[in-house]
C-alpha positions as CSV (number, residue, x, y, z in Angstrom):
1,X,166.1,18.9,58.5
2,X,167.0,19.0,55.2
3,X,166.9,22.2,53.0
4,X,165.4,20.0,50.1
5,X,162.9,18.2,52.0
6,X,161.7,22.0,53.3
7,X,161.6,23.2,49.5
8,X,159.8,20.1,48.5
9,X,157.4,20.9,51.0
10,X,156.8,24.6,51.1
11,X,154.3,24.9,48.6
12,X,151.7,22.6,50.1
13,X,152.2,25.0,53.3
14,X,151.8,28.4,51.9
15,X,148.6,27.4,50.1
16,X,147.7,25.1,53.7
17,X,147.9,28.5,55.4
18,X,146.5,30.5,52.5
19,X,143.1,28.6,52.6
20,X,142.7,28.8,55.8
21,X,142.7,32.9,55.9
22,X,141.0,33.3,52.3
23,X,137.7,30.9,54.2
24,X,137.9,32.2,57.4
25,X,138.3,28.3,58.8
26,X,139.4,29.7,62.3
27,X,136.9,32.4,63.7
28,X,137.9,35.2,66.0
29,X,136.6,36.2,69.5
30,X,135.2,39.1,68.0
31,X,133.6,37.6,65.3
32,X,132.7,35.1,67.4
33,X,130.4,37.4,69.8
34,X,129.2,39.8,67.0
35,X,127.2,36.8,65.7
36,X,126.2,35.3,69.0
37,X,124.9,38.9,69.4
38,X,123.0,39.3,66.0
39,X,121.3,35.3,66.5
40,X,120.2,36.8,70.6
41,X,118.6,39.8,69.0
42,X,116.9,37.8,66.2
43,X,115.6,35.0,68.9
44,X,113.9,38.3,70.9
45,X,112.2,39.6,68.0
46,X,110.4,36.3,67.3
47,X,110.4,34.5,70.8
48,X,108.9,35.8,73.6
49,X,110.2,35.2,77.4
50,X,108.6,32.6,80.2
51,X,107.6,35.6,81.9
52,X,105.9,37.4,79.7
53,X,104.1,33.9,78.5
54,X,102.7,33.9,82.5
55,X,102.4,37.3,81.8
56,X,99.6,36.7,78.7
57,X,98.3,33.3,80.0
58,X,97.1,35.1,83.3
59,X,95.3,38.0,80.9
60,X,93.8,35.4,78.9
61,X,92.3,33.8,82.2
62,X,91.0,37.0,83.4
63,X,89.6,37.9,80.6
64,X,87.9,34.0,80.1
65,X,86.3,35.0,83.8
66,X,85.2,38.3,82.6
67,X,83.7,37.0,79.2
68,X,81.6,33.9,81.5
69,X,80.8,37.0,84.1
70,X,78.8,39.0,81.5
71,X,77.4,35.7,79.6
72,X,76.5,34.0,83.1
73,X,74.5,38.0,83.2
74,X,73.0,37.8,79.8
75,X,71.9,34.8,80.0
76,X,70.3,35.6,83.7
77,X,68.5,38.4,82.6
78,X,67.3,36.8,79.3
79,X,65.6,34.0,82.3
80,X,64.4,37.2,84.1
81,X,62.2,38.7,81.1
82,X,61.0,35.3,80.0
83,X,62.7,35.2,76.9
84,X,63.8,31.2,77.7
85,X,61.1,29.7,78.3
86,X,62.4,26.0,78.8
């Protein structure tokens, strides 16, 4: 190679390499896992889990039965004292 073509050249390198460290362009390991990290932590505060969704759908069905229990009751005792008369 020739010195001249390397001098020619050199400044389009140094500020090649220089943007690349002043953005950031290439990411680190550790950088890498800190943010895959913070965007886990963030997904847990506002998602919940498959299991705790069964979890809270089978509460909600128990407490659907409950709710029909005592209106299936009210409404039996209501027929019992002659209130509906139909």
């Amino acid at each position: 190679m020739d010195k001249d073509l390397i001098y020619k050249y050199a400044p389009i390198l140094l500020v090649g390499i220089a943007i690349v460290f002043q953005y950031n362009l290439f990411v680190t390991p550790e950088k890498l896992e800190h943010t895959h990290r913070e965007i886990l932590s963030e997904i847990a505060q506002v998602y919940i889990t498959k299991s705790e969704f069964g979890n809270m759908k089978e509460q909600l069905i128990d407490i659907n039965k409950k709710i029909d229990k005592i209106y299936d009751t009210l409404i039996n005792e209501r027929k019992q004292d002659g209130f509906n008369k139909n």
